[in-house]
VOBA-323863 format. One record per residue (C-alpha): residue number from 0; x, y, z. Coordinates in pm, 1 decimal. Example, Ala and Ser with C-alpha at 12.3 -4.5 7.8 and 13.67 -1.06 7.14 Angstrom:
BEGIN
marse seq: 0&X: 1230.0&Y: -450.0&Z: 780.0
marse seq: 1&X: 1367.0&Y: -106.0&Z: 714.0
! end
This chain:
BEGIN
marse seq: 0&X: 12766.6&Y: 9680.5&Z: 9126.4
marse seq: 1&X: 12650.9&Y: 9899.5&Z: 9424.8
marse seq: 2&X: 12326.8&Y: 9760.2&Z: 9647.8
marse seq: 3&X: 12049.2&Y: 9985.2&Z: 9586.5
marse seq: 4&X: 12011.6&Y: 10039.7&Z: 9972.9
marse seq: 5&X: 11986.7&Y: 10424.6&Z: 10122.5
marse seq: 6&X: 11995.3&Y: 10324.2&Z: 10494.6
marse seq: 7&X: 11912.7&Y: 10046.2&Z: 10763.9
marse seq: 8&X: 11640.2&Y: 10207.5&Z: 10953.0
marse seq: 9&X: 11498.5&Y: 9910.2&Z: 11130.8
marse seq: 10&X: 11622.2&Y: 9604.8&Z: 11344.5
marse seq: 11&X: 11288.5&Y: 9448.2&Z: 11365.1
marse seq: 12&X: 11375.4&Y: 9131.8&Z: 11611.2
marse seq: 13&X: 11168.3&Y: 8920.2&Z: 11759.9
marse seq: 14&X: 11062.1&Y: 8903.4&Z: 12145.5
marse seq: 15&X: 10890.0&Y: 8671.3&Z: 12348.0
marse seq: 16&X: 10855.8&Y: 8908.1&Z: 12639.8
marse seq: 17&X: 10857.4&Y: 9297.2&Z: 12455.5
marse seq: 18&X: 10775.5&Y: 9478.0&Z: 12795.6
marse seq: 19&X: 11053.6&Y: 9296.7&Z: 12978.8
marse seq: 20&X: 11329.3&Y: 9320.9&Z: 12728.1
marse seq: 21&X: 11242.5&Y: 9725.0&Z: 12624.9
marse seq: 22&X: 11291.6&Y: 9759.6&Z: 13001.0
marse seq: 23&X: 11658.6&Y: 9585.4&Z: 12977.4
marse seq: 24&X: 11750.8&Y: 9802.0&Z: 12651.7
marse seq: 25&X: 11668.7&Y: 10138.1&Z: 12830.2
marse seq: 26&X: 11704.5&Y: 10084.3&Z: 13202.5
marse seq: 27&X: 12016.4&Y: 9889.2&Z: 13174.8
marse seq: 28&X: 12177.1&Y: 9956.7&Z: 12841.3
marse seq: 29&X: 12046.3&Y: 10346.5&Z: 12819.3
marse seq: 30&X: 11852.3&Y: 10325.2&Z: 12534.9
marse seq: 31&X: 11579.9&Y: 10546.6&Z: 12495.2
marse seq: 32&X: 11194.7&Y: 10411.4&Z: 12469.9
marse seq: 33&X: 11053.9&Y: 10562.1&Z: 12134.8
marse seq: 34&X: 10764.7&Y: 10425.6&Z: 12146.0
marse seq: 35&X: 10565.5&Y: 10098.5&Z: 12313.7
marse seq: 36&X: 10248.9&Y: 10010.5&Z: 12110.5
marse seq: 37&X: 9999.5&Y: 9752.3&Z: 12162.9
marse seq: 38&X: 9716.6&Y: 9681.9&Z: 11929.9
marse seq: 39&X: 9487.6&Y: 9323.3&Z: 11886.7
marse seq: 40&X: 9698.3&Y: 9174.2&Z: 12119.2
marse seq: 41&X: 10062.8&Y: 9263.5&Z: 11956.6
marse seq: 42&X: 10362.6&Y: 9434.9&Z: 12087.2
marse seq: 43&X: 10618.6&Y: 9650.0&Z: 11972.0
marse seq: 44&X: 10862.2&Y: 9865.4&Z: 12123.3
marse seq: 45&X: 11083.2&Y: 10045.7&Z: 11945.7
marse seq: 46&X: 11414.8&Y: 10174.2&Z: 12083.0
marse seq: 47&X: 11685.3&Y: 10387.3&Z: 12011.6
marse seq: 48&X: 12073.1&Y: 10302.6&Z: 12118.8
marse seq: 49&X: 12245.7&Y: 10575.8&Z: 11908.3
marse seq: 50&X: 12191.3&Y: 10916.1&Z: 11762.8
marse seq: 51&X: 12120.4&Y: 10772.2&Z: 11413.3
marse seq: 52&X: 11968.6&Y: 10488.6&Z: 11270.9
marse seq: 53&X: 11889.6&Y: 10178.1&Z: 11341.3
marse seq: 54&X: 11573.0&Y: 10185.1&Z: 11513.6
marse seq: 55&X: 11558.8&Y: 9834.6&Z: 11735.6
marse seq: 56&X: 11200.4&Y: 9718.6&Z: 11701.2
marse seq: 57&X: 11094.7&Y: 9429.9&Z: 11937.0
marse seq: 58&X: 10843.5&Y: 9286.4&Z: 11853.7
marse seq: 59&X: 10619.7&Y: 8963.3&Z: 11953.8
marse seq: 60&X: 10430.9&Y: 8884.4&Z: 11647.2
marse seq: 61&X: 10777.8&Y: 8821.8&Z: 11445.2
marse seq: 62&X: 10863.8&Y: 8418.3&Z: 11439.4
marse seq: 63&X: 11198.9&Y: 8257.3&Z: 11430.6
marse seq: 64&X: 11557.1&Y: 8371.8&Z: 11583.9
marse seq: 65&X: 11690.8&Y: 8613.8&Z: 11359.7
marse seq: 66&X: 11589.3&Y: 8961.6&Z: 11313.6
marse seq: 67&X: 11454.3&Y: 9116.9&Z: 10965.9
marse seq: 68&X: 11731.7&Y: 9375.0&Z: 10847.7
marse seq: 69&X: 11496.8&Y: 9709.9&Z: 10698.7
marse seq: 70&X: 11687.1&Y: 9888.1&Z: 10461.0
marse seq: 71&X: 11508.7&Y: 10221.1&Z: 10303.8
marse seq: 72&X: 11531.3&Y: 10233.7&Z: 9934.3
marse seq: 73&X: 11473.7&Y: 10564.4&Z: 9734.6
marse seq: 74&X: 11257.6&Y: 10349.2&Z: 9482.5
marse seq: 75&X: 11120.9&Y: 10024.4&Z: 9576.6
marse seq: 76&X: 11014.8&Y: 9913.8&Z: 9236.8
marse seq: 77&X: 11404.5&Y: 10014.5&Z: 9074.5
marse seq: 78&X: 11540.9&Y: 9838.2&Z: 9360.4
marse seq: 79&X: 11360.9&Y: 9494.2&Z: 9325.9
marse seq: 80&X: 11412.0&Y: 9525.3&Z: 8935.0
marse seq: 81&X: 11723.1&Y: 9578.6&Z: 9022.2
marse seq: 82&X: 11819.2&Y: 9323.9&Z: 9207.1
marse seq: 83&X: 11607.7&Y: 9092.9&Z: 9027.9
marse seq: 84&X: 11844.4&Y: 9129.1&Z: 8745.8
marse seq: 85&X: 12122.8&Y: 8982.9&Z: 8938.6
marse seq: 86&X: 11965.0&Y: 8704.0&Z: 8998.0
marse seq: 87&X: 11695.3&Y: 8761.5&Z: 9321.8
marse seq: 88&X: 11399.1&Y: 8634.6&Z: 9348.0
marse seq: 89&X: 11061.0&Y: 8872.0&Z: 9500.9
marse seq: 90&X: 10949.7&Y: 8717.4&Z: 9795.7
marse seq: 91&X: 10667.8&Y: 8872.1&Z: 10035.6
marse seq: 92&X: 10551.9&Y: 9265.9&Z: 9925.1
marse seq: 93&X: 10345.4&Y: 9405.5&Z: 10212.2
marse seq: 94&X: 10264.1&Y: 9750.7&Z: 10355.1
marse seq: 95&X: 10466.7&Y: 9846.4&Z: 10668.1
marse seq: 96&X: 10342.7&Y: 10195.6&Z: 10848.4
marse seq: 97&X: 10580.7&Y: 10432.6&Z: 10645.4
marse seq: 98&X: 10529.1&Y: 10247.1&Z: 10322.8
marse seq: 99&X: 10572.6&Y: 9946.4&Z: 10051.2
marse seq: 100&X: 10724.8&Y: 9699.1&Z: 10173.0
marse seq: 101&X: 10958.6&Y: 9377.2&Z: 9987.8
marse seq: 102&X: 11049.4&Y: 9104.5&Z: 10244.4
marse seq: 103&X: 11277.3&Y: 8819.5&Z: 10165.8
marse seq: 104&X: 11556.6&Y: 8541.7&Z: 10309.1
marse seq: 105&X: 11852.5&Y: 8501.9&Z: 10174.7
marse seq: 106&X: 11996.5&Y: 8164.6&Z: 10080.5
marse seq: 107&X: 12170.7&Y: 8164.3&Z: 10450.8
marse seq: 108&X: 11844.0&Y: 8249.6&Z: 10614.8
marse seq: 109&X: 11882.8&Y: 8585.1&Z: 10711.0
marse seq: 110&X: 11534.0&Y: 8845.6&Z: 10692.9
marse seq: 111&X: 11581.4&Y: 9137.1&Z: 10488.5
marse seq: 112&X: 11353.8&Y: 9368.6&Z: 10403.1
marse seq: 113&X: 11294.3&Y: 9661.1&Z: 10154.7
marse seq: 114&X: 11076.4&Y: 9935.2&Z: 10188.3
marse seq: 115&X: 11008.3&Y: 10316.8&Z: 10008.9
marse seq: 116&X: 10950.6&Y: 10571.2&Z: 10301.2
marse seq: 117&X: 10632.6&Y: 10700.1&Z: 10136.5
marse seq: 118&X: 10495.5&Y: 10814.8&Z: 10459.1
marse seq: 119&X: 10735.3&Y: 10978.3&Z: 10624.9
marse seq: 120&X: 10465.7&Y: 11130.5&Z: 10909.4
marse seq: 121&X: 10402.4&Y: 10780.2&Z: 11063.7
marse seq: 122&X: 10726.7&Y: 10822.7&Z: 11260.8
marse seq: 123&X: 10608.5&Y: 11154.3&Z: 11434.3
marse seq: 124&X: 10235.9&Y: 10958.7&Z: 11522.1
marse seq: 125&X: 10409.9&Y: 10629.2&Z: 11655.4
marse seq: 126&X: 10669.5&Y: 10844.6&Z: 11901.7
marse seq: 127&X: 10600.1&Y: 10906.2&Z: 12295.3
marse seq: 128&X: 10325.9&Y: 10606.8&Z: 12256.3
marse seq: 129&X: 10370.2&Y: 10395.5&Z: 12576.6
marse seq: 130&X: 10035.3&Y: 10128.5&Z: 12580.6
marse seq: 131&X: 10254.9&Y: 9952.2&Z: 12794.9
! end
């Protein structure tokens, strides 16, 4: 019984101060700033700590302590059926910027998300944004 996951892509954590901590990430950890967005009063910074994935994604607009664990799926819908036949329950579906989007908590509270990279160009629009 394999998990129908193709890759972690995001780390999307939470962050009361997004500006401050993307600052510790790159200037003292050597991260790289991938982009810095903010729009209606929310901020997100996304950084990159290794050559491959995951993206870290701090964020102020996510709630609670733990960060939401975004695994790509080749096929969102196969992957909740899926897992829906072992026993899951669908939480949240939403739209993230590259594409449909299942959220969820498992029974020990951790975030976990699913999502089909249907928009694969979003990445390119997002990168070398700095707002802040």
């Amino acid at each position: 019984m394999a998990p129908p996951f193709a890759q972690l892509d995001f780390l999307y954590c939470p962050s009361q101060d997004v500006a401050a901590e993307a600052r510790y990430f790159t200037e003292i950890l050597g991260g790289e700033l991938v982009f810095a967005i903010e729009s209606e009063g929310t901020r997100v910074a996304a950084v990159r700590l290794t050559a491959g994935p995951p993206l870290l994604l701090l964020a102020d607009h996510v709630e609670g302590e733990r960060p939401i664990l975004i695994f790509r799926v080749d096929d969102l819908t196969a992957a909740l059926a899926e897992l829906e036949a072992r026993g899951w329950q669908r939480a949240a579906t939403l739209e993230i910027p590259h594409g449909p989007c299942s959220s969820f908590r498992t029974e020990g509270g951790h975030r976990v998300a699913l999502y089909q990279l249907t928009r694969p160009e979003v990445a390119a629009h997002f990168e070398g944004r700095h707002d802040f």
